[in-house]
GUDREN-53593 format. One record per atom (N, C-alpha, C, O, CB): x, y, z; residue in three letters; chain; atom name. Coordinates in steps of 0.02 Angstrom, whole numbers. Atoms other than C-alpha are relative to their C-alpha. Glycine has a CB too. Layout:
<rs>
r c1:X; c2:Y; c3:Z; r:ala; c:A; a:CA
...
</rs>
This chain:
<rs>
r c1:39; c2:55; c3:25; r:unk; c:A; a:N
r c1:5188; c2:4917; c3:4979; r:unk; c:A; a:CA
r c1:30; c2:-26; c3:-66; r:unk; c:A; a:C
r c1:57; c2:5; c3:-111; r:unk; c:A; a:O
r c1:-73; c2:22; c3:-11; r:unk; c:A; a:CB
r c1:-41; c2:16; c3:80; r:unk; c:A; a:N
r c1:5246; c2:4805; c3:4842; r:unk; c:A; a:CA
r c1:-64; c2:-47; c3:-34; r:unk; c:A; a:C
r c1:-106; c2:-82; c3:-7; r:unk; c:A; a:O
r c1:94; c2:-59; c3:7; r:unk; c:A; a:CB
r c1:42; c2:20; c3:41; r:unk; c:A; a:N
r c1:5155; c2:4755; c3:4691; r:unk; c:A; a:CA
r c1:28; c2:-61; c3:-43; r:unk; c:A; a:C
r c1:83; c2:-65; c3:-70; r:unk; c:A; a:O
r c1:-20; c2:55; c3:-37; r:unk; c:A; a:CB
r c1:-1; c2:64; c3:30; r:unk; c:A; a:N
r c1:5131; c2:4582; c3:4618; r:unk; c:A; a:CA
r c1:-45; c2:-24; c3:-73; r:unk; c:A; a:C
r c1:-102; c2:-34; c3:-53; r:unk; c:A; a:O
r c1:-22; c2:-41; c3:56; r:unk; c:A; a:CB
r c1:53; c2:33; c3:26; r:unk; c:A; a:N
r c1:5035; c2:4514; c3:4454; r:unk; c:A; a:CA
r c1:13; c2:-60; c3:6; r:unk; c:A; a:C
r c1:68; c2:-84; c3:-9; r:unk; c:A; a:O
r c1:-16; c2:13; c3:-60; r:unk; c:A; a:CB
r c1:-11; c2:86; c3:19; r:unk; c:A; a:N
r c1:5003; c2:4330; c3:4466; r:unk; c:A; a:CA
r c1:-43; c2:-18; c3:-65; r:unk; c:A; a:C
r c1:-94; c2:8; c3:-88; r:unk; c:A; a:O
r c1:-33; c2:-57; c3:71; r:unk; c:A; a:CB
r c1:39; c2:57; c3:53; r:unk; c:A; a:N
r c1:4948; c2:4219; c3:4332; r:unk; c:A; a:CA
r c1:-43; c2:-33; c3:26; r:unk; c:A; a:C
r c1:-45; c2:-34; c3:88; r:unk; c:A; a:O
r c1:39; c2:-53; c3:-31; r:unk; c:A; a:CB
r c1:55; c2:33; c3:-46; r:unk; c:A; a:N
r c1:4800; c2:4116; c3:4364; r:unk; c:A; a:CA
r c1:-46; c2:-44; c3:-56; r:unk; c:A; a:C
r c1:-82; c2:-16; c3:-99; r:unk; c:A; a:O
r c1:-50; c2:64; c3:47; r:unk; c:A; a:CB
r c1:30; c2:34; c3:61; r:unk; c:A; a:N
r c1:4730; c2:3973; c3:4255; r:unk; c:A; a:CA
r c1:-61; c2:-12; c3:65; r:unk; c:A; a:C
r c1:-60; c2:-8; c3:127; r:unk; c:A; a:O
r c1:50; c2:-80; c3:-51; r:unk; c:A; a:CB
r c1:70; c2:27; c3:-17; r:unk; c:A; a:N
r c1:4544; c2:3918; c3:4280; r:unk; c:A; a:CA
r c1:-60; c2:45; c3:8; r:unk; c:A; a:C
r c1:-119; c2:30; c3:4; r:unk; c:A; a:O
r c1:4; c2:-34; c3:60; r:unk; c:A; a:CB
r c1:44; c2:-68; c3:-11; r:unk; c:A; a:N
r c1:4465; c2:4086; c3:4310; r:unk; c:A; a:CA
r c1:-55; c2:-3; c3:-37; r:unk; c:A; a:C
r c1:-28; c2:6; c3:-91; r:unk; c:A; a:O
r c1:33; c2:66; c3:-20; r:unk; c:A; a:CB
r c1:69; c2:-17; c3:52; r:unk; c:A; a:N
r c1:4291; c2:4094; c3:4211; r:unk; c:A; a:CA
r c1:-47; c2:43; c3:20; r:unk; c:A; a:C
r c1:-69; c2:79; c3:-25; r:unk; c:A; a:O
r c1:-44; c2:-58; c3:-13; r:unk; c:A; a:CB
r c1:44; c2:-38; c3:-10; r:unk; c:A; a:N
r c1:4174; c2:4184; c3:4308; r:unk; c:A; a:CA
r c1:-3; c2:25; c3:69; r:unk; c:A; a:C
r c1:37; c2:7; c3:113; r:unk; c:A; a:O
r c1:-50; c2:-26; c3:-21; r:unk; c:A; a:CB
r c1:-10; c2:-25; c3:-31; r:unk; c:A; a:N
r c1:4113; c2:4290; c3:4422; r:unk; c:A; a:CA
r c1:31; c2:-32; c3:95; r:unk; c:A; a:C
r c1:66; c2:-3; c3:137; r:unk; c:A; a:O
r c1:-50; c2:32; c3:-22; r:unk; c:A; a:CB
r c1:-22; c2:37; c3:-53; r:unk; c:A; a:N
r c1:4129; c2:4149; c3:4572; r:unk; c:A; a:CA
r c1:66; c2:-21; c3:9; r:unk; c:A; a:C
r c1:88; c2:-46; c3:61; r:unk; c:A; a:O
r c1:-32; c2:-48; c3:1; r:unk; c:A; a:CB
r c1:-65; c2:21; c3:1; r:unk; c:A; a:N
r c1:4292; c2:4119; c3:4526; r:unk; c:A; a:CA
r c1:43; c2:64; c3:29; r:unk; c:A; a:C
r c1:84; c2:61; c3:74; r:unk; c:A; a:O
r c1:20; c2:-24; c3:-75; r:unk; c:A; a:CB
r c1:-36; c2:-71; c3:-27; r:unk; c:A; a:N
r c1:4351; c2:4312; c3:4546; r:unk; c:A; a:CA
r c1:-19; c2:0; c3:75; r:unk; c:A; a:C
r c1:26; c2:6; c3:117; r:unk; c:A; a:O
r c1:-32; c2:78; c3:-41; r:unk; c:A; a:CB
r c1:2; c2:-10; c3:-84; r:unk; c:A; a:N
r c1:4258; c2:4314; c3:4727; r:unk; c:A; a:CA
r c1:47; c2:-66; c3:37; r:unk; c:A; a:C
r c1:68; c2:-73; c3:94; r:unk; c:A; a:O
r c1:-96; c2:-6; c3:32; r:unk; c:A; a:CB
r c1:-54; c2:51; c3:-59; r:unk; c:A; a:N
r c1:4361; c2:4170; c3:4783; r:unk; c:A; a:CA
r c1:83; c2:10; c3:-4; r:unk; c:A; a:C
r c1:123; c2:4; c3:43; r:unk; c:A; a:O
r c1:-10; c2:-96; c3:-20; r:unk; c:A; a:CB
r c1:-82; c2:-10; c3:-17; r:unk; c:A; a:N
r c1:4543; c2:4209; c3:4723; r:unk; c:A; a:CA
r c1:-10; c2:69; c3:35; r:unk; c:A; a:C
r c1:36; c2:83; c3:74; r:unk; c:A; a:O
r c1:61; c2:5; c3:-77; r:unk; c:A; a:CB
r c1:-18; c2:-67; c3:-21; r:unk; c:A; a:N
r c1:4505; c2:4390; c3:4775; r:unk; c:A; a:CA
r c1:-10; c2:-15; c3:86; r:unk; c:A; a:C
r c1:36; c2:-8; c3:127; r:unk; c:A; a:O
r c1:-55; c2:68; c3:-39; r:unk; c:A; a:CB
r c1:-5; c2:33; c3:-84; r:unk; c:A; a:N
r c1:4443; c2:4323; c3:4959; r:unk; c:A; a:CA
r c1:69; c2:-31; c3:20; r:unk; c:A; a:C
r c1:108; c2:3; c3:52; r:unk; c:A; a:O
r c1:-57; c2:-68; c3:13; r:unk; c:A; a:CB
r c1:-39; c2:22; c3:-11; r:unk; c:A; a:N
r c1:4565; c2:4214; c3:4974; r:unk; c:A; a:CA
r c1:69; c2:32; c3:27; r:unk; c:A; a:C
r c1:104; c2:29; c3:78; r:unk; c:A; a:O
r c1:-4; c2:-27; c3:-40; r:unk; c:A; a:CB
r c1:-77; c2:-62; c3:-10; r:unk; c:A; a:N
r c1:4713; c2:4346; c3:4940; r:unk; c:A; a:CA
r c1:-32; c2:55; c3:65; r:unk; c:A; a:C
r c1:3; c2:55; c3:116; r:unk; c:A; a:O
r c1:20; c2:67; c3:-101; r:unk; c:A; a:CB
r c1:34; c2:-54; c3:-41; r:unk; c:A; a:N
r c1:4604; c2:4488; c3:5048; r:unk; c:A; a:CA
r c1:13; c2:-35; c3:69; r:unk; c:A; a:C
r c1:24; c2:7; c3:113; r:unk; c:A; a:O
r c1:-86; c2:15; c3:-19; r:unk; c:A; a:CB
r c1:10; c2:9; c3:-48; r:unk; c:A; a:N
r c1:4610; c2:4352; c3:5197; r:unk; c:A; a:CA
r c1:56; c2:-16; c3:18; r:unk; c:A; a:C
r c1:65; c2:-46; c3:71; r:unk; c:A; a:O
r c1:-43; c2:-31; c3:8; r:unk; c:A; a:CB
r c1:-78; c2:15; c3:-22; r:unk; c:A; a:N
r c1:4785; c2:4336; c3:5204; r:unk; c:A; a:CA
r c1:29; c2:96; c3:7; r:unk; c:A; a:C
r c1:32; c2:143; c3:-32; r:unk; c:A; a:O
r c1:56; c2:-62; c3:-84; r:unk; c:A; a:CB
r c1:-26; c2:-60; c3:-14; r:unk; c:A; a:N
r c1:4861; c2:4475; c3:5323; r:unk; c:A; a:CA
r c1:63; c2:33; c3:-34; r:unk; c:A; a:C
r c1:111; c2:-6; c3:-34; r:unk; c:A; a:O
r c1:10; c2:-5; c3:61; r:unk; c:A; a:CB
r c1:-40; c2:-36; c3:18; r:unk; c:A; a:N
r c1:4976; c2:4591; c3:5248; r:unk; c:A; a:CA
r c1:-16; c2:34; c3:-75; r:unk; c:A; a:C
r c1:15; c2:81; c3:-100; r:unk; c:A; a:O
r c1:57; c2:-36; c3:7; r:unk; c:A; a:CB
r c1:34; c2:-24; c3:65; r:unk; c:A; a:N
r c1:4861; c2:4608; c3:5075; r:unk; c:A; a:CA
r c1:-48; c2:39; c3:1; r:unk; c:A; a:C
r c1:-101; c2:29; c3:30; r:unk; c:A; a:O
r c1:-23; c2:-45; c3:-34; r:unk; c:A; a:CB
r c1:40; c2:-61; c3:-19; r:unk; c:A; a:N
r c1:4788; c2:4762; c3:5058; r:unk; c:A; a:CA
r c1:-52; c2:-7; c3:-43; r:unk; c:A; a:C
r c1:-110; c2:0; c3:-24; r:unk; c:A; a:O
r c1:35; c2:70; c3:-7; r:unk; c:A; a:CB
r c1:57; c2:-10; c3:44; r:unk; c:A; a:N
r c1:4701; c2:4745; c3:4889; r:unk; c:A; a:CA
r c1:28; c2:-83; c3:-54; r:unk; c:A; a:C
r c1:82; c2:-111; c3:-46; r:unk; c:A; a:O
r c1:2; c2:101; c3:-49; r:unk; c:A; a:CB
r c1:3; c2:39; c3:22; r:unk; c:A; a:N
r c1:4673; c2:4602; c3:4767; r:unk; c:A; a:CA
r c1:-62; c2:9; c3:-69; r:unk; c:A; a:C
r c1:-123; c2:3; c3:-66; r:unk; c:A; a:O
r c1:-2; c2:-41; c3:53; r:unk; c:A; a:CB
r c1:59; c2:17; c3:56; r:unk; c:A; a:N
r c1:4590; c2:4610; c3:4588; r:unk; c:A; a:CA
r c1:22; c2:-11; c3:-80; r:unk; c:A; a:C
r c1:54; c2:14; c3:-126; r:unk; c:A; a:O
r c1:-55; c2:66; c3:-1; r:unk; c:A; a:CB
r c1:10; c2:34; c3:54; r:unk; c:A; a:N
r c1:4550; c2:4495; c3:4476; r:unk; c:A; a:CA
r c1:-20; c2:37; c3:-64; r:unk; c:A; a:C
r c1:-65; c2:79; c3:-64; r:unk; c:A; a:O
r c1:-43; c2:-43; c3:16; r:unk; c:A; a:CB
r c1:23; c2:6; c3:60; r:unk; c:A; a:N
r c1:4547; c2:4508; c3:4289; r:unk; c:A; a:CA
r c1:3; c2:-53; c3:-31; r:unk; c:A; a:C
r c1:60; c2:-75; c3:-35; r:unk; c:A; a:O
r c1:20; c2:35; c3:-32; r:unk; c:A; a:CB
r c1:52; c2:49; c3:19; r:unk; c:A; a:N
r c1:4449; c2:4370; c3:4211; r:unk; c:A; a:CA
r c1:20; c2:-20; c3:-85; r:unk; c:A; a:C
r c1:30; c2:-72; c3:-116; r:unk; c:A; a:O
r c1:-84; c2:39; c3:12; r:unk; c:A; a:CB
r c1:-41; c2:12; c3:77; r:unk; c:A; a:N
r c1:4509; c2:4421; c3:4029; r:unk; c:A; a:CA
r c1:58; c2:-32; c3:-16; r:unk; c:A; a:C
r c1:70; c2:-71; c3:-62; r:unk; c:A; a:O
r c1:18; c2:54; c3:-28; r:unk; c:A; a:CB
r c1:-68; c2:-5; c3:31; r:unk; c:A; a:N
r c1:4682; c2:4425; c3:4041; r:unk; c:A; a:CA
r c1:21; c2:-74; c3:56; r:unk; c:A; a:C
r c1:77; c2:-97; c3:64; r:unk; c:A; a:O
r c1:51; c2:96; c3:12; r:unk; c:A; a:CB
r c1:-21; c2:42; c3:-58; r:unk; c:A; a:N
r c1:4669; c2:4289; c3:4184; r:unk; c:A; a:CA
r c1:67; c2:-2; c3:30; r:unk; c:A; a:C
r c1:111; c2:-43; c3:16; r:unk; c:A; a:O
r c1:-11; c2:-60; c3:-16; r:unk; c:A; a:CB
r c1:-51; c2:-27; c3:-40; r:unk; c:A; a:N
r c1:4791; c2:4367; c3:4300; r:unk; c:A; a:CA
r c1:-45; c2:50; c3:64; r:unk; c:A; a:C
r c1:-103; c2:70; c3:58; r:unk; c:A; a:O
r c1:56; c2:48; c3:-56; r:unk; c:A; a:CB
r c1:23; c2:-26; c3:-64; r:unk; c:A; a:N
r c1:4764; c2:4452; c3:4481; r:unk; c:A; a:CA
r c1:68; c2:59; c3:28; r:unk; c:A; a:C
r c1:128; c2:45; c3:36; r:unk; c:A; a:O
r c1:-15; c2:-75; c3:58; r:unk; c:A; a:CB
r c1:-55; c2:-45; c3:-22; r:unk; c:A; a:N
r c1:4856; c2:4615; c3:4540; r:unk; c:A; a:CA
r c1:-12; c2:21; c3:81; r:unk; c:A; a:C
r c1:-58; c2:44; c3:115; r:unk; c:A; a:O
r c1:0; c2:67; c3:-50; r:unk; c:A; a:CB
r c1:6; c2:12; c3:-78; r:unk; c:A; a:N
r c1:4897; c2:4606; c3:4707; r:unk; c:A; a:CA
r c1:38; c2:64; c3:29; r:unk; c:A; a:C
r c1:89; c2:84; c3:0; r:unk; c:A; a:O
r c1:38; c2:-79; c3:29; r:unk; c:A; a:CB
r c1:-45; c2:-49; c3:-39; r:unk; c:A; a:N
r c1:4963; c2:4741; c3:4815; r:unk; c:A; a:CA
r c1:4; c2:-16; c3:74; r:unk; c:A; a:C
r c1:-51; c2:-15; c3:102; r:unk; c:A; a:O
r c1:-27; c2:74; c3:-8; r:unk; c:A; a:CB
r c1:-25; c2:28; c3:-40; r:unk; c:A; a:N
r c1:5052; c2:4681; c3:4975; r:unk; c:A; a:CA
r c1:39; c2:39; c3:45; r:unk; c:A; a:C
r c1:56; c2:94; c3:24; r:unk; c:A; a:O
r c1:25; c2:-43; c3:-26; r:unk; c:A; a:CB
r c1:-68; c2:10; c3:-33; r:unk; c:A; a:N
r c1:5179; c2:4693; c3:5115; r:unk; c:A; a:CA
r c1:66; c2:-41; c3:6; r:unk; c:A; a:C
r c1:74; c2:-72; c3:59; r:unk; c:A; a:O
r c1:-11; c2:-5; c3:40; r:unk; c:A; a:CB
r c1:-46; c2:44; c3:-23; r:unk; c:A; a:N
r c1:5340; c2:4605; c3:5097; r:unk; c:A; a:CA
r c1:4; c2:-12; c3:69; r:unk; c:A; a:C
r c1:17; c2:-72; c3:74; r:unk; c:A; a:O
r c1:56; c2:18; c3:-20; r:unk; c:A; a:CB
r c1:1; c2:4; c3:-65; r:unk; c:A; a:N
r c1:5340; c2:4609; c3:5273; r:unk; c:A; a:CA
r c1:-43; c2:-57; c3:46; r:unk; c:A; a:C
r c1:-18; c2:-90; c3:91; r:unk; c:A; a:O
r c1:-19; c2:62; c3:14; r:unk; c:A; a:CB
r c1:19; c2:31; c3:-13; r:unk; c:A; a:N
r c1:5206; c2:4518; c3:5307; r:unk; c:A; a:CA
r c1:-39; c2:-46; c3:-50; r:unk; c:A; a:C
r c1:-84; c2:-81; c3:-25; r:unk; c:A; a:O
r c1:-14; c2:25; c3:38; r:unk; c:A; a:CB
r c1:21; c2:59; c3:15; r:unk; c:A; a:N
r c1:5158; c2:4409; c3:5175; r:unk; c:A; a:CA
r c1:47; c2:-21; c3:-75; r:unk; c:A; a:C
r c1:45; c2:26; c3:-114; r:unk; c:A; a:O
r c1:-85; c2:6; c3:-5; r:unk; c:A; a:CB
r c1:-25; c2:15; c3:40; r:unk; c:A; a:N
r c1:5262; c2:4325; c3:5037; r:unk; c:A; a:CA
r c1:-30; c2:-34; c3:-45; r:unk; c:A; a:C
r c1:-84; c2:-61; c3:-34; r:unk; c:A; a:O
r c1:37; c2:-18; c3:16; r:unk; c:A; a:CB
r c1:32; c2:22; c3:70; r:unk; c:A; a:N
r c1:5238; c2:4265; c3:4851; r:unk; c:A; a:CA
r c1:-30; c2:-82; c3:14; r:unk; c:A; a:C
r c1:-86; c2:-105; c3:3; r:unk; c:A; a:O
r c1:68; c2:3; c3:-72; r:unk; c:A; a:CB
r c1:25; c2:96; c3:-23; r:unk; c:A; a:N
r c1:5234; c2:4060; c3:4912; r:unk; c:A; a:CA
r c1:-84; c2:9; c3:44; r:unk; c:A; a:C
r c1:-139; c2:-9; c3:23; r:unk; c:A; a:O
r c1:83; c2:-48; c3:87; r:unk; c:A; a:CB
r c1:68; c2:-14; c3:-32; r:unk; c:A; a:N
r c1:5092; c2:4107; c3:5031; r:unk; c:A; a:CA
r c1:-66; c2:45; c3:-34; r:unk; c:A; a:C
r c1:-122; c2:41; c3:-9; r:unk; c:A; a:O
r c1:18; c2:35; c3:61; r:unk; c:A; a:CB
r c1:49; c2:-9; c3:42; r:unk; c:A; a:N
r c1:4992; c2:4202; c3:4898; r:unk; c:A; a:CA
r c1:-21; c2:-53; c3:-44; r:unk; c:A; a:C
r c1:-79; c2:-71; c3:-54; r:unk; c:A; a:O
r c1:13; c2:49; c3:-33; r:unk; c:A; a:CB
r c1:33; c2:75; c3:43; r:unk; c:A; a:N
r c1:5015; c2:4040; c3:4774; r:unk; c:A; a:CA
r c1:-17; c2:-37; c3:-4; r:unk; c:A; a:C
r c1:-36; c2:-65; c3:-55; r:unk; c:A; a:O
r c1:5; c2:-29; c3:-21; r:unk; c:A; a:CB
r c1:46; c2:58; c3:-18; r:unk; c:A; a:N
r c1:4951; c2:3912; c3:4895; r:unk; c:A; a:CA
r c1:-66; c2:32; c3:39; r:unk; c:A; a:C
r c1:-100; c2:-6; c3:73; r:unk; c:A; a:O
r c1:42; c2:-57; c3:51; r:unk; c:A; a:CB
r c1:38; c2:-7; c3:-13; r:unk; c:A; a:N
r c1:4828; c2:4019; c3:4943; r:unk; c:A; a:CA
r c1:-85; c2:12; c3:-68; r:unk; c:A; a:C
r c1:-147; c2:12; c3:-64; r:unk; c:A; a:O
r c1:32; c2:42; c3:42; r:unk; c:A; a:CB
r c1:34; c2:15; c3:53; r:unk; c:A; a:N
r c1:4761; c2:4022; c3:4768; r:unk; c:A; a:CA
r c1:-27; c2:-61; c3:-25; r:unk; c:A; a:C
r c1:-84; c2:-70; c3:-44; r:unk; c:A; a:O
r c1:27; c2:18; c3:-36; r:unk; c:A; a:CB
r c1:-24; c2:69; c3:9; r:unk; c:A; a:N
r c1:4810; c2:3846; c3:4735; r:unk; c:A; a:CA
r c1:-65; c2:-28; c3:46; r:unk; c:A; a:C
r c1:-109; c2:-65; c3:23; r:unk; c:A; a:O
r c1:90; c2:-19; c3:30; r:unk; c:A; a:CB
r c1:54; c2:45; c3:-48; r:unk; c:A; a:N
r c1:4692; c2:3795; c3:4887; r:unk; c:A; a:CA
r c1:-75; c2:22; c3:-18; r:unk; c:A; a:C
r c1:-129; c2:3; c3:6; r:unk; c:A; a:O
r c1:12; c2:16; c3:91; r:unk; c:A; a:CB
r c1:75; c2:-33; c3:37; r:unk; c:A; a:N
r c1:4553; c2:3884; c3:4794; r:unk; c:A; a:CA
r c1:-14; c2:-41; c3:-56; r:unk; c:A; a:C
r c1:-68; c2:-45; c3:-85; r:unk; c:A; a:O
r c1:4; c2:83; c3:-33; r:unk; c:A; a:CB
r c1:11; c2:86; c3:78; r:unk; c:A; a:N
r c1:4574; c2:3729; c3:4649; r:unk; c:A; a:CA
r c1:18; c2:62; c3:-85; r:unk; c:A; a:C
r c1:-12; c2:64; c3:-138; r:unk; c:A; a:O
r c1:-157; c2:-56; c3:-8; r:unk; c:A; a:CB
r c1:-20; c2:-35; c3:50; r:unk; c:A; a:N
r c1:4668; c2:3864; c3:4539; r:unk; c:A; a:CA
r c1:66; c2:-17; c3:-24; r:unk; c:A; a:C
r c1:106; c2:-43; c3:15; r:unk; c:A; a:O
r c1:-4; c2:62; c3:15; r:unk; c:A; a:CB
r c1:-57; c2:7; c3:23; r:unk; c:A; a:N
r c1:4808; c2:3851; c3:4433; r:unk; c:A; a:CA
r c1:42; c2:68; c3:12; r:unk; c:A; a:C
r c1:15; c2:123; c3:5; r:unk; c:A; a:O
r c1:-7; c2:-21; c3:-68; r:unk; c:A; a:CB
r c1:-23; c2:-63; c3:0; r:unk; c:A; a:N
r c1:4947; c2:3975; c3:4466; r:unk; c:A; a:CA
r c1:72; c2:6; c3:-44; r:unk; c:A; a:C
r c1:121; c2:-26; c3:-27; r:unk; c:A; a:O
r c1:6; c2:20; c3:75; r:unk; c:A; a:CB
r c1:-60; c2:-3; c3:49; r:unk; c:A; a:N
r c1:5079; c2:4018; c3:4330; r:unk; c:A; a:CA
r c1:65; c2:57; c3:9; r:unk; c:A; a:C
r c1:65; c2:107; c3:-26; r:unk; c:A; a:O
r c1:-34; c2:14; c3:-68; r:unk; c:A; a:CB
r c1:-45; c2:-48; c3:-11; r:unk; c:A; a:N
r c1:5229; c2:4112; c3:4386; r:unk; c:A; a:CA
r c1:63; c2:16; c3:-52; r:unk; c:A; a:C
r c1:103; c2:61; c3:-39; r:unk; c:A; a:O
r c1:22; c2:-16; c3:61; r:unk; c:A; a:CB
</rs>
């Protein structure tokens, strides 16, 4: 499994954490996904195999988030 932090502008509250963390959770190959709110960043743990960094950042992105790599 390989590990990712993304950046993530817009984050404020708790509705915001259940949607990037859904979002990442509903894309196959992501095992775990969690938001911190403080540091506004998300640590992702993955499969290269089956899912890549572009497909985590428009899957954020389509959530009306900013993503800072």
């Amino acid at each position: 499994m390989a590990q990712k932090t993304i950046m993530v502008e817009g984050m404020t509250c708790e509705h915001c954490r259940s949607a990037v963390e859904g979002a990442l959770s509903g894309l196959g190959g992501v095992s775990s996904a969690n938001v911190n709110l403080d540091e506004n960043k998300v640590d992702v743990e993955y499969d290269k195999s089956k899912v890549d960094e572009s497909t985590m950042k428009e899957a954020i992105e389509d959530q009306g988030y900013d993503v800072k790599i």
